[in-house]
N, C-alpha and C positions, 0 to 999 in steps of 0.2 A: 452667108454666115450670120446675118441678123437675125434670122429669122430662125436659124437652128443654136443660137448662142444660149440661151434658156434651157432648150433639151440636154444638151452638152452637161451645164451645170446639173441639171436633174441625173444626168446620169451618174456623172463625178461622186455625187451626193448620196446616192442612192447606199450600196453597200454598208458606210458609216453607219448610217441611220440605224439599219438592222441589225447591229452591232451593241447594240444599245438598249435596255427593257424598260418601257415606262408599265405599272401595274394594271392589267386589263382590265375594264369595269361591266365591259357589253359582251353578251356570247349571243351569236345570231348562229342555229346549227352548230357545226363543229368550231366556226369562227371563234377565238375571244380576243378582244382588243380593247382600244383606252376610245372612248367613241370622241371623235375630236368638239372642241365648246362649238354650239353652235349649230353645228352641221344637224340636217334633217332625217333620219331614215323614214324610206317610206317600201313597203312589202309591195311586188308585183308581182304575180305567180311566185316561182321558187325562186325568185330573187330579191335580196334585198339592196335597194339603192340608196345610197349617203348622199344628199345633196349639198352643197358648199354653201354656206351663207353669202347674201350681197351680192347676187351675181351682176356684172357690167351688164346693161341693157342688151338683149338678143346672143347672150352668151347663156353655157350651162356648163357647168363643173361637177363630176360627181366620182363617186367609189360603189363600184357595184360587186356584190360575194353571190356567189351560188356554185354550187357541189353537184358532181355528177359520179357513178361508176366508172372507174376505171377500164377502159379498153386493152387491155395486155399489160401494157405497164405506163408510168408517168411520159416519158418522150413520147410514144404513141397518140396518150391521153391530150399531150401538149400540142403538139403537130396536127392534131386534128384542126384542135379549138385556133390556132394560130391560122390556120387554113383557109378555116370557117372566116372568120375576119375581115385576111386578104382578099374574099370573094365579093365583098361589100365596101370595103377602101382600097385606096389606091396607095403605099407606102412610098414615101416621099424621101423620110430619113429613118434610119437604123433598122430595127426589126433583125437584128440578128438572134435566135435564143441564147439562151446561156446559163447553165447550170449553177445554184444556191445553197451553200449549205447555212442555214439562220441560225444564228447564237440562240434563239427561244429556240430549237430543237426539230426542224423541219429540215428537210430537202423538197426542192422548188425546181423550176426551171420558169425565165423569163425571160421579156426583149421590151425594150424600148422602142419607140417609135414618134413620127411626125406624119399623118395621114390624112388621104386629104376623100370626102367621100363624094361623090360625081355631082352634086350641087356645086361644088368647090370649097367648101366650108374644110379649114383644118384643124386640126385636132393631135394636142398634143399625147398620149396614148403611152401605158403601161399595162404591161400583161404579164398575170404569173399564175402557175399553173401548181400546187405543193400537194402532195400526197399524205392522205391522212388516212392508215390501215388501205381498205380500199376503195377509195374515193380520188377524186380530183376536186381541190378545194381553189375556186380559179376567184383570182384577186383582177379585177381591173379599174384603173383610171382614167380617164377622159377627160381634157377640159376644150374648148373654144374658146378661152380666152385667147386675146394675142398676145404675144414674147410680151415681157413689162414685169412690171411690180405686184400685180394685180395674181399673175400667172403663179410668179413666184413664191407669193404669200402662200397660195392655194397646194406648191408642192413641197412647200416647206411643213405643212402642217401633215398633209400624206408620209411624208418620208420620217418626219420626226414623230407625232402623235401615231398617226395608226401603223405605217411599217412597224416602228421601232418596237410596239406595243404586241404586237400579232402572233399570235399562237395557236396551238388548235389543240381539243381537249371534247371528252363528255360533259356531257351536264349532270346533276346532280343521281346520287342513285339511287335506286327504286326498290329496295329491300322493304319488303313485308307486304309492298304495291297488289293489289289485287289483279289479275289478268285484265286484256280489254274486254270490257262485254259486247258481245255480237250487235247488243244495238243499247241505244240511249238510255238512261234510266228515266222512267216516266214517272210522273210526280204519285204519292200514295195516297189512297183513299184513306181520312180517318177513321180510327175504328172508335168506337166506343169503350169508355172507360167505365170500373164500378164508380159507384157514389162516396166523392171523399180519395179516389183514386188516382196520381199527377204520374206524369210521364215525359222525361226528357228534361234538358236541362233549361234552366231559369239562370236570370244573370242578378245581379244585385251587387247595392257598393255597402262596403263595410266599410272602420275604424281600421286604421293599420296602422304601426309605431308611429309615433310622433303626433297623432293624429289625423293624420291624412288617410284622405277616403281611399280605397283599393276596388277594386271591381272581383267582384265575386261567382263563382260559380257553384249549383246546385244540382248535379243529376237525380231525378228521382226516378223510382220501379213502381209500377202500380201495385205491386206486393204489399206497399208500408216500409216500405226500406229509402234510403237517399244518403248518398256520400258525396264528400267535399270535392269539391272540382270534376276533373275532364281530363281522359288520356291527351295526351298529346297527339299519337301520332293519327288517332281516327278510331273513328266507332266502328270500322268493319269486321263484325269477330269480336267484336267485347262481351266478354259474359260478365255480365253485373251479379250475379249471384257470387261467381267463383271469386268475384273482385274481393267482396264488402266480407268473405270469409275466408280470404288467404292469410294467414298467420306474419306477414312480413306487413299487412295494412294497418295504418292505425287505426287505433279503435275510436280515437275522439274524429275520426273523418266517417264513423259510421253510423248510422241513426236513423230512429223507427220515426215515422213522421202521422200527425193526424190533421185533418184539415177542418177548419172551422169556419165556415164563412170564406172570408178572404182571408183569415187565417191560416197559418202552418206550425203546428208546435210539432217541436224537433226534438228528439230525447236522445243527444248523444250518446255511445255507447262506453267513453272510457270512463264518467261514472255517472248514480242515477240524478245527481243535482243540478249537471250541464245541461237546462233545459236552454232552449233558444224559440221566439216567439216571432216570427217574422209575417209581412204581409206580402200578398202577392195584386196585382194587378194581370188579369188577362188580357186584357184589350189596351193597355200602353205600350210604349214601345221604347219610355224611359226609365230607367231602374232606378233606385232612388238607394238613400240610407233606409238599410232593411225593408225594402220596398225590393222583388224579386218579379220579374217579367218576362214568360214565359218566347223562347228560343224555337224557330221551326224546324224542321225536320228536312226541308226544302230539296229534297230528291227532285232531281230534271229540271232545278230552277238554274235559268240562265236572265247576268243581270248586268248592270250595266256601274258605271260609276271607279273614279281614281280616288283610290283606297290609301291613307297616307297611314306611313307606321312611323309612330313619332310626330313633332311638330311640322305644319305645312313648309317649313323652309328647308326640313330636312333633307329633298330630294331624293326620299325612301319612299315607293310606295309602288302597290300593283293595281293598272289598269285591265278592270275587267268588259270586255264587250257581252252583247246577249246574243250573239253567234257564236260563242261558247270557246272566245279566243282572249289571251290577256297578256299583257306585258309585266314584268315582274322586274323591277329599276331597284337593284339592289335590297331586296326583301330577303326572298327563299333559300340566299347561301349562307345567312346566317341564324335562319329558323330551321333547315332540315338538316340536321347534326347529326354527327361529325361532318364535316366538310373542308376541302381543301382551300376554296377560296373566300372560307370565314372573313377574311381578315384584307380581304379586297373583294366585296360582292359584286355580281355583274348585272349587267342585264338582260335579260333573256327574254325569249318570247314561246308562246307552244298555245295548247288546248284545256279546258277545265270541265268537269263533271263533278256532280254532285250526287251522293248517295249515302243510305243510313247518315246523316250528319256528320259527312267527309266529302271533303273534296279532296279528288287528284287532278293533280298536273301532271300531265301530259307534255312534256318539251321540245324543243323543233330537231335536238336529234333523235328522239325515240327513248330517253330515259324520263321515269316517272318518280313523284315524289308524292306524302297526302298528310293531310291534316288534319284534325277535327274541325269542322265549320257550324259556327251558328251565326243566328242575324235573327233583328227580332220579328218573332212570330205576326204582329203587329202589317209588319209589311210586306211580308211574304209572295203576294201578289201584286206589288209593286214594281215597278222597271230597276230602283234602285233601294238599298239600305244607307239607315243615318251610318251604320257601323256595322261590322262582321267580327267574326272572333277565328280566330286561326290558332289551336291548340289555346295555350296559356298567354296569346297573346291580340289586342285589340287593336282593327284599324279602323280608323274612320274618314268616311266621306268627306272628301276636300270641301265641300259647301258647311258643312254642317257645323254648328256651332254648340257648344258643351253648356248646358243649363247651370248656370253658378247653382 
């Protein structure tokens, strides 16, 4: 009984736990849960494994999720993977299954155990098996630690942070998303422009109430035309013409531009005395007061760099890699609106592309989201940006420091 008085309690414990909802922060696939302090997740094929912080020397503790299709139905589903298991340990204590129904909204089926695997090594061991549409979304825990305090720390934060937490759900959704393209978007040759002719958007900081600087956006048309700002949701499909003459635009965001030099005089359109005189720089990559610097176009660019929205201590921001993968730490569910979990964002992980100045996300269960994306043109053929722009809003490079 020493050695099973710990599972005992794990089990005891167990049901409570689930009874209980802490607000979810991390969606991994159909997964979403409160990702416990601490703990590591690390991707290995289609699994992802949560590692326990401070393991006891030659111990390991972990939480591993991964989703399969359904065979017939969930017990089938269950009884498989329960099968599979027993043919690689030897079950020592429990392992009986047992049917769940979870206050977050699932049906499950699970067993407890003590197993021991032909090293001799045991291992304290939960398995659960919940049905999400048609999938098998299978939960398990492991630790080698021995019975003690150490053990129980490890299942107390399992039962109360992520049981308690656990639900299963889409990720955000992909309304106006463009289909996948058959293959990658390759980066575009520039074309040549007339003389005196700008294209694409320019960023710059202006005056804003109180006087503080604001960061500004410029789309221009080679036509002579340039309106204030940047759709949100992406440039796929924008006609600038129909924009800058729909009757619901305003007219002071419209205006005929001529370029002089480094020069750009603007002649707003709501009336003819709004002139505005601004300078550009092509070759910086810092915008200034009225000082405007031109934005790439960065189709097929894949980059690297954790992107922080808000101040560095925020623990807001999206890791992007240049394998065209990124982690999104409570960003995207409260930039792609409307959204259910506004108001507790999670973290998620998936795929990115870039095209006409948009990016989409790609997410790990197959729902997409996009946004207008610029980064300055400056560094375009760089591994990383100081900063990127996501619609209407700015993140910047966790190294990177803001020029008073």
């Amino acid at each position: 009984m020493k050695l099973f008085g710990p599972l005992l309690l794990f089990l005891s414990g167990l049901v409570p736990a689930l009874m209980s909802q802490d607000a979810p922060d991390t969606q991994v696939g159909n997964f979403l849960f409160k990702m416990p302090t601490g703990w590591n997740p690390v991707e290995k094929g289609d699994t992802t494994i949560i590692y326990a912080p401070a393991p006891p020397p030659g111990t390991v503790t972990y939480i591993a999720l991964a989703a399969d299709n359904l065979d017939g139905d969930l017990q089938k589903s269950f009884n498989e993977l329960w099968s599979g298991f027993k043919n690689s340990y030897r079950i020592l204590q429990g392992g009986l299954p047992a049917p769940l129904h979870a206050r977050n909204g699932y049906n499950a089926i699970y067993t407890t155990a003590v197993a021991s695997e032909p090293s001799g090594t045991r291992w304290t061991v939960y398995v659960m098996g919940a049905q999400y549409k048609q999938r098998i979304q299978t939960v398990m825990f492991m630790s080698n630690v021995p019975p003690g305090s150490m053990l129980s720390a490890y299942q107390n934060v399992f039962r109360q942070t992520f049981l308690a937490s656990l639900s299963f759900g889409d990720a955000l959704p992909g309304s106006k998303v463009p289909p996948v393209p058959d293959a990658a978007p390759v980066e575009e040759t520039p074309h040549k422009l007339p003389l005196g002719a700008l294209e694409g958007i320019y960023a710059g900081f202006g005056l804003g109430a109180g006087g503080h600087m604001e960061i500004k956006r410029l789309l221009f048309n080679p036509d002579g035309w340039v309106v204030k700002d940047v759709p949100q949701e992406g440039m796929i499909g924008f006609d600038f013409t129909a924009y800058r003459n729909a009757p619901d635009t305003n007219r002071s965001w419209v205006g005929r531009y001529r370029v002089n030099g480094n020069q750009i005089n603007i002649l707003w359109q709501d009336y003819a005395e709004d002139r505005q005189v601004i300078t550009r720089n092509e070759t910086s990559l810092n915008p200034g007061i009225d000082v405007y610097v031109p934005m790439c176009r960065c189709t097929g660019k894949r980059f690297s760099g954790k992107y922080n929205w808000g101040l560095n201590g925020s623990g807001q921001y999206i890791q992007f890699s240049p394998d065209g993968s990124f982690i999104d730490h409570q960003v995207l569910d409260q930039m792609l609106v409307p959204n259910a979990y506004y108001d507790h964002p999670r973290t998620q992980r998936g795929a990115y592309s870039i095209q006409n100045q948009t990016i989409i996300f790609t997410f790990a269960d197959g729902q997409r989201g996009m946004r207008t994306f610029y980064a300055p043109k400056a560094q375009e053929h760089g591994p990383t940006f100081d900063y990127i722009g996501l619609g209407w809003h700015m993140l910047y490079e966790e190294h990177h420091v803001n020029e008073p």
